[in-house]
C-alpha positions as CSV (number, residue, x, y, z in Angstrom):
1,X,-56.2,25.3,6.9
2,X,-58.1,24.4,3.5
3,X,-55.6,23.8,0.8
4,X,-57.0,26.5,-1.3
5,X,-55.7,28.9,1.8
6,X,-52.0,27.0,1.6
7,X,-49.2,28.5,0.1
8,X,-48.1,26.2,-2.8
9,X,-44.8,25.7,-1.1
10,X,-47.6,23.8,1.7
11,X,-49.7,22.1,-0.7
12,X,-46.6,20.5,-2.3
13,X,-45.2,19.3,1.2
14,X,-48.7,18.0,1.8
15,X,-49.0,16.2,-1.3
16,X,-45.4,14.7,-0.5
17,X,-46.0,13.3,2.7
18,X,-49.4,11.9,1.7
19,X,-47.7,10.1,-0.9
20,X,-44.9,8.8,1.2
21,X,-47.8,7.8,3.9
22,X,-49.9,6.0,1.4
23,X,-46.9,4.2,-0.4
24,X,-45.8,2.8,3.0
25,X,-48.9,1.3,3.7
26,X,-49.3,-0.3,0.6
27,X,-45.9,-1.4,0.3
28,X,-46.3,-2.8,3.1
29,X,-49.2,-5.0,2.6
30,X,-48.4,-5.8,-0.7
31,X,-44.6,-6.0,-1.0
32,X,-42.4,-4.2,-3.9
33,X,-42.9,-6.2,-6.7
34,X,-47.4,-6.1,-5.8
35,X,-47.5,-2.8,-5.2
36,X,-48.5,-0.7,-8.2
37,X,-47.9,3.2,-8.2
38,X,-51.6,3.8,-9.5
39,X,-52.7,2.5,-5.7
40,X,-50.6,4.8,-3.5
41,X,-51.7,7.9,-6.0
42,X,-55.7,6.6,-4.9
43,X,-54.7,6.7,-1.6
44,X,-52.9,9.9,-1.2
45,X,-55.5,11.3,-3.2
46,X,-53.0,12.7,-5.7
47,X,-52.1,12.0,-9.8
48,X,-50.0,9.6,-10.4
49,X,-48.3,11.9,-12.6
50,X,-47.0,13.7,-9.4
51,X,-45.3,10.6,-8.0
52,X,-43.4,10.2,-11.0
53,X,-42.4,14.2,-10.5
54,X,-41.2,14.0,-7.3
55,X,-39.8,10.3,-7.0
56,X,-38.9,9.5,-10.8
57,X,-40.2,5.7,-10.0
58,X,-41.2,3.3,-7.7
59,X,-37.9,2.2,-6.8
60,X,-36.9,6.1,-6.1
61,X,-40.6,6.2,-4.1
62,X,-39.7,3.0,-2.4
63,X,-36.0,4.8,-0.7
64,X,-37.9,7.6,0.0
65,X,-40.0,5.6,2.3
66,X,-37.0,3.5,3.9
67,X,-35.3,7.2,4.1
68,X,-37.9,9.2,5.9
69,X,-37.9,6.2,8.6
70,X,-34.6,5.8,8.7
71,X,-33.5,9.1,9.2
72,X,-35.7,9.4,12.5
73,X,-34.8,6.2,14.0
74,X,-31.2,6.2,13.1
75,X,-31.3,9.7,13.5
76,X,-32.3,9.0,17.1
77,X,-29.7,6.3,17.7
78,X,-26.9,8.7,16.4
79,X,-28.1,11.1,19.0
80,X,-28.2,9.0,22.0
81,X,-25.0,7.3,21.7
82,X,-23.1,11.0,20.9
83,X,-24.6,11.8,24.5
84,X,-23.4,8.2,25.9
85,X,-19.7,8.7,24.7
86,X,-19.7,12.4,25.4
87,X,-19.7,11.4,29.0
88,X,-17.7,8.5,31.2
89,X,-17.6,5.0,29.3
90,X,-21.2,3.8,28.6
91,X,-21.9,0.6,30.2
92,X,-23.5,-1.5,27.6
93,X,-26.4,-1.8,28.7
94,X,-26.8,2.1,28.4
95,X,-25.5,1.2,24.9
96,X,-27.8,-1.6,24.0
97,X,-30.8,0.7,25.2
98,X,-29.5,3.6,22.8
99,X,-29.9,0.9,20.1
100,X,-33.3,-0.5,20.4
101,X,-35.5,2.2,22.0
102,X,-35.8,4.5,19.4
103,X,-36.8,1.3,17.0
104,X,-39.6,0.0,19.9
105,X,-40.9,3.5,20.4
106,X,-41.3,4.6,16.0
107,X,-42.9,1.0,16.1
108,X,-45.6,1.6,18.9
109,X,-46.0,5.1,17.6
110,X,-46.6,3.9,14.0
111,X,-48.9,0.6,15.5
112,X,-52.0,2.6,15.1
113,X,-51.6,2.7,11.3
114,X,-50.7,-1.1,11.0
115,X,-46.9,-1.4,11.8
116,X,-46.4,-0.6,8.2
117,X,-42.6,0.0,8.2
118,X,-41.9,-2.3,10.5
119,X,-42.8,-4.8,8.2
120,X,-41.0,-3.4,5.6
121,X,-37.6,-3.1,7.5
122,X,-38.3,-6.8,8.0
123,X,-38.9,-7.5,4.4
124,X,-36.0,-5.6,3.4
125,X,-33.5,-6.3,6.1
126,X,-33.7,-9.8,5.9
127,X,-34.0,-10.2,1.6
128,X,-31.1,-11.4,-0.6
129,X,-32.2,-8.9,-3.7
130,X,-29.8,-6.6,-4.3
131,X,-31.8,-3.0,-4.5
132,X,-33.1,-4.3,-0.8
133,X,-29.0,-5.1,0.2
134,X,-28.1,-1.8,-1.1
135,X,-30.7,0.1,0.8
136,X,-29.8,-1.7,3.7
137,X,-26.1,-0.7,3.0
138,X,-26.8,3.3,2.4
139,X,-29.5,3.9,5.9
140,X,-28.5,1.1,8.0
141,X,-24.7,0.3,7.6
142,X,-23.6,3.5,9.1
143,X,-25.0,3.2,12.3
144,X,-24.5,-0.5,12.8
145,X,-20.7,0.3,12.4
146,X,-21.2,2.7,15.0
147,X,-22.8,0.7,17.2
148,X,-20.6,-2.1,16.9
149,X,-17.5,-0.5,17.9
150,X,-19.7,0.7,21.0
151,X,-20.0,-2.8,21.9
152,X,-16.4,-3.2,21.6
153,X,-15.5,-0.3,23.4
154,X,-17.9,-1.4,26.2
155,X,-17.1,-4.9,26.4
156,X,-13.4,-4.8,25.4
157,X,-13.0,-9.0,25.5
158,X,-15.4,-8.7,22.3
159,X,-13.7,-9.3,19.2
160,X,-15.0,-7.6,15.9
161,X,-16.7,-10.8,14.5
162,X,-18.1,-11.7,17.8
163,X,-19.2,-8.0,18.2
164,X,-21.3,-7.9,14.1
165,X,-22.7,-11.3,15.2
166,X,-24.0,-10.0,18.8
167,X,-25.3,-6.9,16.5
168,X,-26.8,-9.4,14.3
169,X,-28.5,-10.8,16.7
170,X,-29.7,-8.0,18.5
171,X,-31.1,-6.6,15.3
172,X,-33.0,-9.3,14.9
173,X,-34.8,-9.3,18.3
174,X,-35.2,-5.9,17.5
175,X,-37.2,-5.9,14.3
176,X,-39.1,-9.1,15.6
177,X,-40.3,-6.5,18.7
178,X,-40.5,-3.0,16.5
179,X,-44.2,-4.4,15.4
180,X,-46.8,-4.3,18.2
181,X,-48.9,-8.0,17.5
182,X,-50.5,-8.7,21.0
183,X,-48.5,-12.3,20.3
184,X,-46.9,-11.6,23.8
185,X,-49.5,-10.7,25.3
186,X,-51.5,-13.4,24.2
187,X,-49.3,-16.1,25.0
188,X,-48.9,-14.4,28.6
189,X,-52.2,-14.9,29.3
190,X,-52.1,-10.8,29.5
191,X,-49.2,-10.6,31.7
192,X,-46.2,-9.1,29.1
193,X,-47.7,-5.8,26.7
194,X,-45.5,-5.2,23.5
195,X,-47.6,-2.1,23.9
196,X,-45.4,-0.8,26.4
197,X,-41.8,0.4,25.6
198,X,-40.4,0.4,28.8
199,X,-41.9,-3.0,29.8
200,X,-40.3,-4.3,26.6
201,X,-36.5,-2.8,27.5
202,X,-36.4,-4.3,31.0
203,X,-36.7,-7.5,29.2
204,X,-34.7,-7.1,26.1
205,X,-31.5,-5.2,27.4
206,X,-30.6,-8.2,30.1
207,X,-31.4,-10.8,27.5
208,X,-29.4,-8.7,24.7
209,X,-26.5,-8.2,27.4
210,X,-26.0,-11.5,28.9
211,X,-25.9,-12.8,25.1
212,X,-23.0,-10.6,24.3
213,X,-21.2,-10.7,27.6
214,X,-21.5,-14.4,26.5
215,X,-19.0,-13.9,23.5
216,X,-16.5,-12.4,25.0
């Protein structure tokens, strides 16, 4: 529909999304501190005047990003393990699959526009600055408390500080695989696809298991 058929109620949801869009990807290739609001306004095709309107700043533009993802992949996670302990204990390997398939599948489904959040849950995840900690704290916290009491309630020899350090170090497997590279597939020689979600779980859930089952 042209937008001078949309409703402005549409146009302004347009114009929102396009923003968020084109801030991820330039957040992404340039980081926080390179990125400059008058980029992302070029790219979504908007004033810049209209970022400041409906995200106050570039830090306020920044947690909408990390938001938006969030909210679908945690989202996701919330879901599947509600359905896990609505039923007979989850083994945790159902647990562990709950965990990383929505992050594998929102990375493959974003690789054909560069992988752009997953490289900046990497960058943010993993930084000591303290608007990236408290992002991390407010989208990510939640669900990794969740998650680690899963562990413990599937494994019950884990301990709380052995189950956050087997979280830990899932997460970290996790991010590493959430952005398709063709790395695996080209030091396979073509036999392993990071393109392929399922491919990627039979590996990663056995690996993430045995390294738990290994702290208890």
């Amino acid at each position: 529909m042209p937008e001078t058929a949309q409703t402005p109620a549409a146009r302004s949801a347009r114009r929102f999304d396009a923003i968020l869009d084109a801030a991820e990807q330039v957040f992404a290739a340039s980081g926080f501190e390179g990125s400059a609001l008058r980029e992302i306004a070029e790219r979504a095709e908007v004033a810049q005047g209209l970022i400041h309107y409906h995200f106050k700043s570039k830090e306020g533009l920044f947690e909408a990003v990390v938001a938006r993802r969030s909210d679908q992949i945690n989202g996701a996670r919330a879901r599947r393990l509600k359905e896990l302990r609505g039923s007979a204990a989850p083994r945790l390997e159902a647990i562990v699959d709950a965990l990383f398939r929505p992050t594998i599948e929102a990375g493959l489904d974003q690789a054909r526009d560069g992988g752009a959040y997953a490289r900046i849950l990497v960058s943010f995840a993993n930084s000591a600055d303290p608007r990236d900690q408290a992002l991390a704290e407010t989208y990510y916290d939640p669900i990794a408390r969740e998650y680690i009491s899963a562990l413990m309630e599937a494994e019950p020899g884990l301990t709380r500080p052995n189950a956050v350090w087997a979280y830990m170090f899932a997460i970290g497997v996790g991010m590493t695989m959430m952005a398709k590279t063709g790395r695996a597939h080209r030091l396979s020689d073509g036999l392993c696809d990071d393109g392929d979600a399922d491919q990627m779980l039979d590996h990663i859930i056995p690996f993430i298991c045995a390294g738990i089952r290994a702290l208890t």
